[in-house]
PQR file of N, CA, C, O and H, with PARSE charges and radii, in Angstrom:
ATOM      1  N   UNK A   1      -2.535   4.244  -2.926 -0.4000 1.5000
ATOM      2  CA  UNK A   1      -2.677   2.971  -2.265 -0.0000 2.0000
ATOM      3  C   UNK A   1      -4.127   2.488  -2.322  0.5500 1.7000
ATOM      4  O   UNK A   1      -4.250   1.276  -2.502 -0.5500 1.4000
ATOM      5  N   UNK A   2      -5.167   3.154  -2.212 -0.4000 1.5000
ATOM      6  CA  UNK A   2      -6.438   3.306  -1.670 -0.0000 2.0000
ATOM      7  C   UNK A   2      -7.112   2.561  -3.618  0.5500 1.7000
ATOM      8  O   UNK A   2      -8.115   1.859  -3.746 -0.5500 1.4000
ATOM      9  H   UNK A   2      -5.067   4.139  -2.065  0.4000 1.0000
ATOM     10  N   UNK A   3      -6.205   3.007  -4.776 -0.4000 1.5000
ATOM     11  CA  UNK A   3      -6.708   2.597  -5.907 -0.0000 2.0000
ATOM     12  C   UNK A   3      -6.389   1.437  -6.032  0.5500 1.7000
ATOM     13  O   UNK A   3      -7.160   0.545  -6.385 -0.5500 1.4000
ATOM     14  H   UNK A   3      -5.390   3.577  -4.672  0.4000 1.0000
ATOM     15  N   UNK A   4      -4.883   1.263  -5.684 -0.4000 1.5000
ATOM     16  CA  UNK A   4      -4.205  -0.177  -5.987 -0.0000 2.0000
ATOM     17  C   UNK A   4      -4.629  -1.353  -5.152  0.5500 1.7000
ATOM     18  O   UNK A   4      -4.311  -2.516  -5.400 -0.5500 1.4000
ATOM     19  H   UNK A   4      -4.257   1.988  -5.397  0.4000 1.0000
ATOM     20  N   UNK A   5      -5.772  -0.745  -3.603 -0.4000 1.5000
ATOM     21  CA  UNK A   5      -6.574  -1.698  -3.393 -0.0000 2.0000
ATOM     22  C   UNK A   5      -7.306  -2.273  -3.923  0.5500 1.7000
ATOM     23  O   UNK A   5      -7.389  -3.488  -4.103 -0.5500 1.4000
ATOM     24  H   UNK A   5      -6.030   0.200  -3.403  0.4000 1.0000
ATOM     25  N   UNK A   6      -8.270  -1.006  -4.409 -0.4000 1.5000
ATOM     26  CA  UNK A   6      -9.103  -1.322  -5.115 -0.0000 2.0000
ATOM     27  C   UNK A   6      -9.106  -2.389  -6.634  0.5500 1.7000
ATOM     28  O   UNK A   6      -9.963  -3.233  -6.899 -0.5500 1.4000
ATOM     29  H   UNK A   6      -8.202  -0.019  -4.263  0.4000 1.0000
ATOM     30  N   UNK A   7      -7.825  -2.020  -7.511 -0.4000 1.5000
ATOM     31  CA  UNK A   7      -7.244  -2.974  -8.632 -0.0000 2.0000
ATOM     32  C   UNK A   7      -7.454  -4.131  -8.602  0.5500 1.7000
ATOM     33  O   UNK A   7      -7.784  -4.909  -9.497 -0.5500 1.4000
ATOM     34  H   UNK A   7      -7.129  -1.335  -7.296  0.4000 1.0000
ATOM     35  N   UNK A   8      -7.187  -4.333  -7.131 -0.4000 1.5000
ATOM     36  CA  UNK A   8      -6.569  -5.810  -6.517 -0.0000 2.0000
ATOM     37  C   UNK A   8      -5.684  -5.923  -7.679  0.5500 1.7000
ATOM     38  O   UNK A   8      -6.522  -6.475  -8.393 -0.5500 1.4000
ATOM     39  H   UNK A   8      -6.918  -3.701  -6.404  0.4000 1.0000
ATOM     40  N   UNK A   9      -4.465  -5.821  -8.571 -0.4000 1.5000
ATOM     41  CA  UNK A   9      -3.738  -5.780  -9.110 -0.0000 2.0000
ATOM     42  C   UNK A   9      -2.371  -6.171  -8.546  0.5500 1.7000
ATOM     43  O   UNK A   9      -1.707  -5.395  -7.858 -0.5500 1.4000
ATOM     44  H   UNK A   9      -3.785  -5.373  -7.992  0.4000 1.0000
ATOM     45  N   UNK A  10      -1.910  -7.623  -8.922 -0.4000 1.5000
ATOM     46  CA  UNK A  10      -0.500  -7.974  -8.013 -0.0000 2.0000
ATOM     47  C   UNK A  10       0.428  -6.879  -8.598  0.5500 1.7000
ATOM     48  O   UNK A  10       0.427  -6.562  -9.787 -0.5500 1.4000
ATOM     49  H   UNK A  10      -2.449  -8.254  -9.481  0.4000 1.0000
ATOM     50  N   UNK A  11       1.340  -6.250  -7.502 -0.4000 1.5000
ATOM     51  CA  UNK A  11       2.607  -5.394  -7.785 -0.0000 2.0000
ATOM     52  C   UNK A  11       4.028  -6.261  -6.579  0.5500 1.7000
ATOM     53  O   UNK A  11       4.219  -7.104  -5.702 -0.5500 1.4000
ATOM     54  H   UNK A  11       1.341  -6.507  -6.536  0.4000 1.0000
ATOM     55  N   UNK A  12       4.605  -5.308  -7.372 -0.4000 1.5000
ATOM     56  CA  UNK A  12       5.895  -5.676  -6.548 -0.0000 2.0000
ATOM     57  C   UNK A  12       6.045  -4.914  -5.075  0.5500 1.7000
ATOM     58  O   UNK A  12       5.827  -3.703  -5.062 -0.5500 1.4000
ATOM     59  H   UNK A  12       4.450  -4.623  -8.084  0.4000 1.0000
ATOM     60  N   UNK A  13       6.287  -5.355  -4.255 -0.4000 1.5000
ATOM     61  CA  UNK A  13       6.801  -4.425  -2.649 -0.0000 2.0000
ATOM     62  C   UNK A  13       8.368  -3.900  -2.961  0.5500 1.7000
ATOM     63  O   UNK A  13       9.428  -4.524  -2.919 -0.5500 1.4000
ATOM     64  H   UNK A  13       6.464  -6.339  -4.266  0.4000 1.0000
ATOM     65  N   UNK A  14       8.071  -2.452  -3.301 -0.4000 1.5000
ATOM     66  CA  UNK A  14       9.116  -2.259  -3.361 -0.0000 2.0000
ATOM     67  C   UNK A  14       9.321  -0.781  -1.648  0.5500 1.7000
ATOM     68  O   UNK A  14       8.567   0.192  -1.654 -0.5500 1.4000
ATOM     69  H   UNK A  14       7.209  -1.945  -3.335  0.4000 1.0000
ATOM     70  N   UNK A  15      10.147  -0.915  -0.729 -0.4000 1.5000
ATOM     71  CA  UNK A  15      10.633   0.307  -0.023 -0.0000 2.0000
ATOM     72  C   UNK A  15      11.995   0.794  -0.380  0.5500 1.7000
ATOM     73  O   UNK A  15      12.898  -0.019  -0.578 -0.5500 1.4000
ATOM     74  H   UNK A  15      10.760  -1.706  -0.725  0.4000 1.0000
ATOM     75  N   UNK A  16      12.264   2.559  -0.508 -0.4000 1.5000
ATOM     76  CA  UNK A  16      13.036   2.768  -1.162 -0.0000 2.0000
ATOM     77  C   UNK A  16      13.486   2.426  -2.275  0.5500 1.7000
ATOM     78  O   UNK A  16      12.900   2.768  -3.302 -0.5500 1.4000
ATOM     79  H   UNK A  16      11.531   3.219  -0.347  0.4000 1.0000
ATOM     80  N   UNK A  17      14.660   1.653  -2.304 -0.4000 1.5000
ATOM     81  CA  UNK A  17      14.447   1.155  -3.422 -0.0000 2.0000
ATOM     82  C   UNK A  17      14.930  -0.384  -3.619  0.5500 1.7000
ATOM     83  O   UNK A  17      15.370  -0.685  -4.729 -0.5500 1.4000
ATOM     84  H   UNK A  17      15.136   1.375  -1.470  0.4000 1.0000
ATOM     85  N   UNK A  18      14.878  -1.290  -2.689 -0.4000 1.5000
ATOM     86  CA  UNK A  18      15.163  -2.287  -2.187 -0.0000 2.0000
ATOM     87  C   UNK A  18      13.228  -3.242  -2.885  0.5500 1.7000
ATOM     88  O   UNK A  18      12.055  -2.867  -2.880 -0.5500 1.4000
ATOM     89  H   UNK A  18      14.520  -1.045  -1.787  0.4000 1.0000
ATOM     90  N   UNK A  19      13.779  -4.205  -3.240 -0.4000 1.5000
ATOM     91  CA  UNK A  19      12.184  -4.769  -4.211 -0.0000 2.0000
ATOM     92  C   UNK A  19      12.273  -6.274  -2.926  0.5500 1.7000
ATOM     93  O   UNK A  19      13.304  -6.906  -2.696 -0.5500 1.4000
ATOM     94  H   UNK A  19      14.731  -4.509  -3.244  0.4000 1.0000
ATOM     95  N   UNK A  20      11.115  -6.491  -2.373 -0.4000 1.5000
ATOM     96  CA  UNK A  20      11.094  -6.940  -1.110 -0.0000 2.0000
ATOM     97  C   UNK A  20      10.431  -8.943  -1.826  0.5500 1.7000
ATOM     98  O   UNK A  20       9.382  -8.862  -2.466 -0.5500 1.4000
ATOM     99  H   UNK A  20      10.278  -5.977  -2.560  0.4000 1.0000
ATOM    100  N   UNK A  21      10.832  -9.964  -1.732 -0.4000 1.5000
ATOM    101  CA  UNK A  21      10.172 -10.974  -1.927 -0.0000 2.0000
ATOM    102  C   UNK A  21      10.445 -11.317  -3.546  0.5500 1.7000
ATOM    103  O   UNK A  21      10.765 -10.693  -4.557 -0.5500 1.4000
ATOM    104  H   UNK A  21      11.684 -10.031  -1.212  0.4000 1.0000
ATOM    105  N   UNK A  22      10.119 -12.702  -3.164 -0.4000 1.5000
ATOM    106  CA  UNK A  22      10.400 -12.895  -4.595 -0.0000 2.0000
ATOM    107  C   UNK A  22       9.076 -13.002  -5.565  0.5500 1.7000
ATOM    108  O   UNK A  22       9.182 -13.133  -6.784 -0.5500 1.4000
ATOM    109  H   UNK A  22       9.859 -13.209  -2.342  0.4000 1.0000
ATOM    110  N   UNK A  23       7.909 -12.935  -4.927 -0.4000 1.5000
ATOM    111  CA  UNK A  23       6.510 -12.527  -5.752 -0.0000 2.0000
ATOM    112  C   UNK A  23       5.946 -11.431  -5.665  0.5500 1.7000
ATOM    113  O   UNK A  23       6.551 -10.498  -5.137 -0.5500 1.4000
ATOM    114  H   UNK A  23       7.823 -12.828  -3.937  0.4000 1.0000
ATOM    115  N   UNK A  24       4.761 -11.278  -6.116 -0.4000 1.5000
ATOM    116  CA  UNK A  24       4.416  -9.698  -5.799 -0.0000 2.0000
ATOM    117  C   UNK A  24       3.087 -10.187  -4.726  0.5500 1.7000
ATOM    118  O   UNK A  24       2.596 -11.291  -4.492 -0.5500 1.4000
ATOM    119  H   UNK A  24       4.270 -12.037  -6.544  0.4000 1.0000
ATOM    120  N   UNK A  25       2.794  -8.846  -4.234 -0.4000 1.5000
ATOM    121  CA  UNK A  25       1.740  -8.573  -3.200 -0.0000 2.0000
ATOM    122  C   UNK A  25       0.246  -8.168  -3.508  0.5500 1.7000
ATOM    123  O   UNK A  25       0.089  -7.031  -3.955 -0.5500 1.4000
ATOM    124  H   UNK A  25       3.193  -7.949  -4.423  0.4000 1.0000
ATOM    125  N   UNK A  26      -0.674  -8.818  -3.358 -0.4000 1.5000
ATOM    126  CA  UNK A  26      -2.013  -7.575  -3.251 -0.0000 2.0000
ATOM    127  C   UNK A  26      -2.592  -6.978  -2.394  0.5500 1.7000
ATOM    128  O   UNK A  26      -3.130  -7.665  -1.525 -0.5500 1.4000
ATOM    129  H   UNK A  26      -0.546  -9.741  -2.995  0.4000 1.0000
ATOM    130  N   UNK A  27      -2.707  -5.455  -2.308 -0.4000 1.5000
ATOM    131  CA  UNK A  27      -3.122  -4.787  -1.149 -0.0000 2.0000
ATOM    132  C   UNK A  27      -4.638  -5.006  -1.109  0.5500 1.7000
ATOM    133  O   UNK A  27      -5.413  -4.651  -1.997 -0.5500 1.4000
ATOM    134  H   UNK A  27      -2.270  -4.898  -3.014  0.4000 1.0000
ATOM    135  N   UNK A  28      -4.999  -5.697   0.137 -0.4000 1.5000
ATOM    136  CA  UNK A  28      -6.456  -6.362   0.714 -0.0000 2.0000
ATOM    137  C   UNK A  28      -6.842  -5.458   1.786  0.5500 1.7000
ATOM    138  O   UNK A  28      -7.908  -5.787   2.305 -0.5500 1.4000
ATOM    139  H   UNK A  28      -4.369  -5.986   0.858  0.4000 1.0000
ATOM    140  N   UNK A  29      -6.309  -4.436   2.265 -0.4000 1.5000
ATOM    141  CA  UNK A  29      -6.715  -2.974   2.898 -0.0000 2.0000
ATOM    142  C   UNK A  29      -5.911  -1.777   2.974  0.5500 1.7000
ATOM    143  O   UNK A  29      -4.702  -1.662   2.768 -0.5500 1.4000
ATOM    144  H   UNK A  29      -5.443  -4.168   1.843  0.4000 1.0000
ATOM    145  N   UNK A  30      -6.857  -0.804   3.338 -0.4000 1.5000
ATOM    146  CA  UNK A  30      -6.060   0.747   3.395 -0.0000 2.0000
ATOM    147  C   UNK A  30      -6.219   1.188   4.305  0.5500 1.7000
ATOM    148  O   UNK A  30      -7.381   1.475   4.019 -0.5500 1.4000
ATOM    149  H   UNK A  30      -7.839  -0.897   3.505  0.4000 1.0000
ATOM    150  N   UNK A  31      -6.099   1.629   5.445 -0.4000 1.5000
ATOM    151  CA  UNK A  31      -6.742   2.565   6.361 -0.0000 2.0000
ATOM    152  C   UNK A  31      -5.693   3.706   6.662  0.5500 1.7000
ATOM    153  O   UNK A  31      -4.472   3.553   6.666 -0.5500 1.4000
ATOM    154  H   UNK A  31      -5.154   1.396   5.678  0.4000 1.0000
ATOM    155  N   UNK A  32      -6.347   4.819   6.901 -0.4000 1.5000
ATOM    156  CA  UNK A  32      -5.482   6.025   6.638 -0.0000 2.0000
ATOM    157  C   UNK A  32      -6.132   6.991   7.953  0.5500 1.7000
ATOM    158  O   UNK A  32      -7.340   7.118   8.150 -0.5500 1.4000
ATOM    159  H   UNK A  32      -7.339   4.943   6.897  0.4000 1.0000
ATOM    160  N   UNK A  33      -4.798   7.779   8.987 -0.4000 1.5000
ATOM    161  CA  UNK A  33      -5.429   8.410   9.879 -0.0000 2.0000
ATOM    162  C   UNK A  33      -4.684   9.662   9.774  0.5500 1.7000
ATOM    163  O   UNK A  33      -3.470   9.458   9.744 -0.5500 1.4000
ATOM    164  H   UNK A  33      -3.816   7.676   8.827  0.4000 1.0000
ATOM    165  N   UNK A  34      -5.132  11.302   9.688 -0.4000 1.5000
ATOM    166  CA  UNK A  34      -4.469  12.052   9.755 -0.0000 2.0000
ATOM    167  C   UNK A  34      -3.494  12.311  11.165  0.5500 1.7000
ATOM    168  O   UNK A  34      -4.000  11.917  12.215 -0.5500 1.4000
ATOM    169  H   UNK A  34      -6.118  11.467   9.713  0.4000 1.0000
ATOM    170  N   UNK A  35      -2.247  12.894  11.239 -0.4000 1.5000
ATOM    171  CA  UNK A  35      -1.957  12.825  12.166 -0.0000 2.0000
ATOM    172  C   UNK A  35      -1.563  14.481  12.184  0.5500 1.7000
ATOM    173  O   UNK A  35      -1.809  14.957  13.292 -0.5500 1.4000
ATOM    174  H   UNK A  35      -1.836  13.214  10.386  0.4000 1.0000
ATOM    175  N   UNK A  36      -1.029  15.436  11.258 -0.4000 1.5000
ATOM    176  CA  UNK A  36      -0.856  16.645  11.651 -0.0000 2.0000
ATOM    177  C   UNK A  36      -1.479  17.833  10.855  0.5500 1.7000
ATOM    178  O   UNK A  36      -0.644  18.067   9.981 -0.5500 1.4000
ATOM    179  H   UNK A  36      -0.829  15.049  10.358  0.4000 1.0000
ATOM    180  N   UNK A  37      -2.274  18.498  10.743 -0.4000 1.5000
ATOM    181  CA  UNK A  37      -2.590  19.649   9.482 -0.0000 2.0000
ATOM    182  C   UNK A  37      -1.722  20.986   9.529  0.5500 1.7000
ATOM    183  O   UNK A  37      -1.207  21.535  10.503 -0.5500 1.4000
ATOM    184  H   UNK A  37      -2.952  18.307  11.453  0.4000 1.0000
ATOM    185  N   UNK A  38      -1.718  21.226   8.625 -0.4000 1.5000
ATOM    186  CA  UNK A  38      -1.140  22.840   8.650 -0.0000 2.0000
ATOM    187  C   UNK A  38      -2.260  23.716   9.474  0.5500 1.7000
ATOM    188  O   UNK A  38      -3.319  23.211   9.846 -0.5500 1.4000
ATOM    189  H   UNK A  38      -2.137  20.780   7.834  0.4000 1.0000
ATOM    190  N   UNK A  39      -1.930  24.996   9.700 -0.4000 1.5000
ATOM    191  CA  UNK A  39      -2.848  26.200  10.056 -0.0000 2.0000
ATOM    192  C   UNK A  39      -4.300  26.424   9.126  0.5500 1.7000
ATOM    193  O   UNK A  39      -5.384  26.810   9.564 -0.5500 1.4000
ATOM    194  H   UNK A  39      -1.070  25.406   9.398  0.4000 1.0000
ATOM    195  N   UNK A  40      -4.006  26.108   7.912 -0.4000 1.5000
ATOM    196  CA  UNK A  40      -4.393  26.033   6.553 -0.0000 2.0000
ATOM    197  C   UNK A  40      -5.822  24.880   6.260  0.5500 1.7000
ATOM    198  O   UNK A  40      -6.785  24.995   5.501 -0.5500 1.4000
ATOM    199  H   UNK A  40      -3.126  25.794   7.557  0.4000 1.0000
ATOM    200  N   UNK A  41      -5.446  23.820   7.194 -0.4000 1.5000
ATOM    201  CA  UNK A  41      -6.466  22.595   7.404 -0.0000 2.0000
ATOM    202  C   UNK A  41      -5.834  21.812   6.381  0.5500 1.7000
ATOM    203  O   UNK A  41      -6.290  20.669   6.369 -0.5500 1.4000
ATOM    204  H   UNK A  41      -4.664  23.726   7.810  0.4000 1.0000
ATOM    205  N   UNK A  42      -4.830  22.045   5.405 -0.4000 1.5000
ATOM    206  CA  UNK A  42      -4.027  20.766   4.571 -0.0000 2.0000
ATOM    207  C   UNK A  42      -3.485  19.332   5.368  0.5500 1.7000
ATOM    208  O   UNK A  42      -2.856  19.463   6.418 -0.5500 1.4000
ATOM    209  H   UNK A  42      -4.460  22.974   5.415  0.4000 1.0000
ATOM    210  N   UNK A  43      -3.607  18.735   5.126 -0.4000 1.5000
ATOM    211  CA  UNK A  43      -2.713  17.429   5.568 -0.0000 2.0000
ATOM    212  C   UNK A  43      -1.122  17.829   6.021  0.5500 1.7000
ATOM    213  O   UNK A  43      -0.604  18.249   4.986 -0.5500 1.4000
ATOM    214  H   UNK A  43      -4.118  18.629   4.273  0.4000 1.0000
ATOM    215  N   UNK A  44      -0.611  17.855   6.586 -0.4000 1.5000
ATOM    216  CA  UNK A  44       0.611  17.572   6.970 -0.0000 2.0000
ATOM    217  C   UNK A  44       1.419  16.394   6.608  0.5500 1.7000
ATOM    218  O   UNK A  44       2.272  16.192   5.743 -0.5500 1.4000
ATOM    219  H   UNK A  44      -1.032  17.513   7.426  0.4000 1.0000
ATOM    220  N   UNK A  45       0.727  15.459   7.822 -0.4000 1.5000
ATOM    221  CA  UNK A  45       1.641  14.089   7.755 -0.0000 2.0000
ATOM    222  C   UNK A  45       0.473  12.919   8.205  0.5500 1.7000
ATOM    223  O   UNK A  45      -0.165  13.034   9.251 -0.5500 1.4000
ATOM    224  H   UNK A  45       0.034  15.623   8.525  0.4000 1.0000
ATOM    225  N   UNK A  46       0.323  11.989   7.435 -0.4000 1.5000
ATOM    226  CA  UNK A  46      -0.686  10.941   7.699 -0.0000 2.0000
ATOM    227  C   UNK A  46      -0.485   9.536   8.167  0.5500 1.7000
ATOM    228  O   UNK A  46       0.727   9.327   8.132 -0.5500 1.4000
ATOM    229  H   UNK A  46       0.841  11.895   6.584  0.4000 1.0000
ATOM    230  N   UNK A  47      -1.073   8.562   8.554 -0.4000 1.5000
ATOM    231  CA  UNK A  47      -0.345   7.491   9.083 -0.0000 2.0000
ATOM    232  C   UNK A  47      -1.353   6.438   7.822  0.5500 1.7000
ATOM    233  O   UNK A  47      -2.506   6.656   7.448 -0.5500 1.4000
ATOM    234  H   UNK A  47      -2.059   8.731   8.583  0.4000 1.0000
ATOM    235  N   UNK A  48      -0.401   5.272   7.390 -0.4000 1.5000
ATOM    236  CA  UNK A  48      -1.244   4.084   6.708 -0.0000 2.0000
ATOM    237  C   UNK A  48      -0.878   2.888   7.273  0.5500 1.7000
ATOM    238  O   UNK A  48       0.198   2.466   7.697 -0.5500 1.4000
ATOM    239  H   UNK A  48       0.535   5.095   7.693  0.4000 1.0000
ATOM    240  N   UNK A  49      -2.438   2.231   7.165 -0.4000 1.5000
ATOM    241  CA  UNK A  49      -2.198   0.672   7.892 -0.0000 2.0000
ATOM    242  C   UNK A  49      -2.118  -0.101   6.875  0.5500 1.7000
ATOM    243  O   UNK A  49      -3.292  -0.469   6.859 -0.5500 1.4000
ATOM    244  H   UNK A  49      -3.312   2.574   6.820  0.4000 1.0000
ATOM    245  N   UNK A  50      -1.506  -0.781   5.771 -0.4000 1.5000
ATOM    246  CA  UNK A  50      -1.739  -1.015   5.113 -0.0000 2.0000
ATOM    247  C   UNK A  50      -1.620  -2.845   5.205  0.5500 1.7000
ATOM    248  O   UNK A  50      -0.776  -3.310   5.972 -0.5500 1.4000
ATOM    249  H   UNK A  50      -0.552  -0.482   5.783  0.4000 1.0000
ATOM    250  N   UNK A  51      -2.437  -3.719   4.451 -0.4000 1.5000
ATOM    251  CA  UNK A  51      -2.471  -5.055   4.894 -0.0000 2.0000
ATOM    252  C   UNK A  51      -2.258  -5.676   3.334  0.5500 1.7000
ATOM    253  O   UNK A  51      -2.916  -5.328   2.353 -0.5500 1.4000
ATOM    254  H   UNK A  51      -3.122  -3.341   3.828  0.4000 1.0000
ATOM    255  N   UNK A  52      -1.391  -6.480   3.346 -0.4000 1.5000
ATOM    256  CA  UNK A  52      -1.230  -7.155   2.070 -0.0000 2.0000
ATOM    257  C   UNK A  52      -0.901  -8.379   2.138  0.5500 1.7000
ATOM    258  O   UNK A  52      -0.260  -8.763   3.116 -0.5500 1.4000
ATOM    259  H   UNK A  52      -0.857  -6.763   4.142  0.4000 1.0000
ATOM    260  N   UNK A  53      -1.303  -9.359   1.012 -0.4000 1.5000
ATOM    261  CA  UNK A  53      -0.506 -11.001   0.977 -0.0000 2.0000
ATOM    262  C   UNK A  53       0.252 -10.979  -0.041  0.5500 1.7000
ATOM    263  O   UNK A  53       0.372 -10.034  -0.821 -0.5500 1.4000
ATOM    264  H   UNK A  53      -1.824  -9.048   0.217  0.4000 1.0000
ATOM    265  N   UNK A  54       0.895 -12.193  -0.094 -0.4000 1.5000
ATOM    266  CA  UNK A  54       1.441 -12.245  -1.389 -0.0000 2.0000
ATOM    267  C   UNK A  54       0.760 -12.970  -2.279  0.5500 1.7000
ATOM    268  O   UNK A  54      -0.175 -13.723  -2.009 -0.5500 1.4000
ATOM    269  H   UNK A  54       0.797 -12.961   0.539  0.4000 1.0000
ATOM    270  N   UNK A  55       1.306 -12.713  -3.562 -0.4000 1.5000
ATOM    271  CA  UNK A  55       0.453 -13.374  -4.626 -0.0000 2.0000
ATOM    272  C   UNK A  55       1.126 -14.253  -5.147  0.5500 1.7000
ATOM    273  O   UNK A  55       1.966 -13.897  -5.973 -0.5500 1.4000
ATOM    274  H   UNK A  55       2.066 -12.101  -3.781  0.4000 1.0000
ATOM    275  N   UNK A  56       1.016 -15.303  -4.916 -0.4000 1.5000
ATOM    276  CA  UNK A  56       1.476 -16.887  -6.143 -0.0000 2.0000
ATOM    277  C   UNK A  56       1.095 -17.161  -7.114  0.5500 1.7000
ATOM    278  O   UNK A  56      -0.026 -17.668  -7.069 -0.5500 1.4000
ATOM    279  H   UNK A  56       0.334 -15.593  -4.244  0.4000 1.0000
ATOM    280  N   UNK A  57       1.643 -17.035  -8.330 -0.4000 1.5000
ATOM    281  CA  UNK A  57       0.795 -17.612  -9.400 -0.0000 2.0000
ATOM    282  C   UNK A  57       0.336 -18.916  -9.514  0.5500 1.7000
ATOM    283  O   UNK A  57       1.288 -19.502  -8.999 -0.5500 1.4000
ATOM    284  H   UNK A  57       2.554 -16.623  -8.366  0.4000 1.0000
ATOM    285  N   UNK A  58      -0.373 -19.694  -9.795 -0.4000 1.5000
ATOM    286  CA  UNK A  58      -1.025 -20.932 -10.170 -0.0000 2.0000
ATOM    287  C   UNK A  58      -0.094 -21.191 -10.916  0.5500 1.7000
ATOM    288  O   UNK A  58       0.835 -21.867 -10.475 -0.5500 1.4000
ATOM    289  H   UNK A  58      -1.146 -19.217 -10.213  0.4000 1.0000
ATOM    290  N   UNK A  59      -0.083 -20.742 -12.205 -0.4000 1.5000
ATOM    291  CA  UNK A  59       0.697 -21.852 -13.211 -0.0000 2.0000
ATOM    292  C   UNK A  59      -0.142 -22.002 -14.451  0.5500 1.7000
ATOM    293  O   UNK A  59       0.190 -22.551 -15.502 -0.5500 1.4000
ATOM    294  H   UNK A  59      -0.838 -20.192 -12.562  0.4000 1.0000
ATOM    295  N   UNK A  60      -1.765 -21.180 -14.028 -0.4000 1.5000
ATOM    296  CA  UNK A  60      -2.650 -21.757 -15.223 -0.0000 2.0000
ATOM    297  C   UNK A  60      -2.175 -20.940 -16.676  0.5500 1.7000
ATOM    298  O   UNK A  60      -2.721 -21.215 -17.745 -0.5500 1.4000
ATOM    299  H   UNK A  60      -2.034 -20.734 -13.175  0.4000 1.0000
TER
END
C-alpha cells in the first residue's frame, strides 16, 4: 500500500473480489498501527488507515 502511495498510480478498488466504482482510485495516504506481535516481536495483526479519491480521467 505504502508503494502504491507512493506511485500515485490510478488502480482499481478492488475488496475480495467485488471491483468497487466505476473509475479507479489514488491512494493519497497510508498510516499503519501495529496492533498484536508474536512472543517473537513479529507482527501479528496490523491496522491501515488508508485515504483515497477517485481518479477521473480528463479526456486529454
Amino acid at each position: 500500500m505504502r508503494e502504491m502511495c507512493q506511485r500515485g498510480e490510478p488502480n482499481f478498488l478492488i475488496i475480495g473480489n467485488t471491483v468497487y466504482g466505476e473509475n479507479e482510485f489514488v491512494i493519497d495516504d497510508v498510516q499503519e498501527s501495529v496492533l498484536h506481535w508474536t512472543g517473537g516481536g513479529n507482527v501479528l495483526t496490523n491496522k491501515l488507515d488508508v485515504t483515497f479519491r477517485e481518479y477521473v480521467p480528463t479526456g486529454d
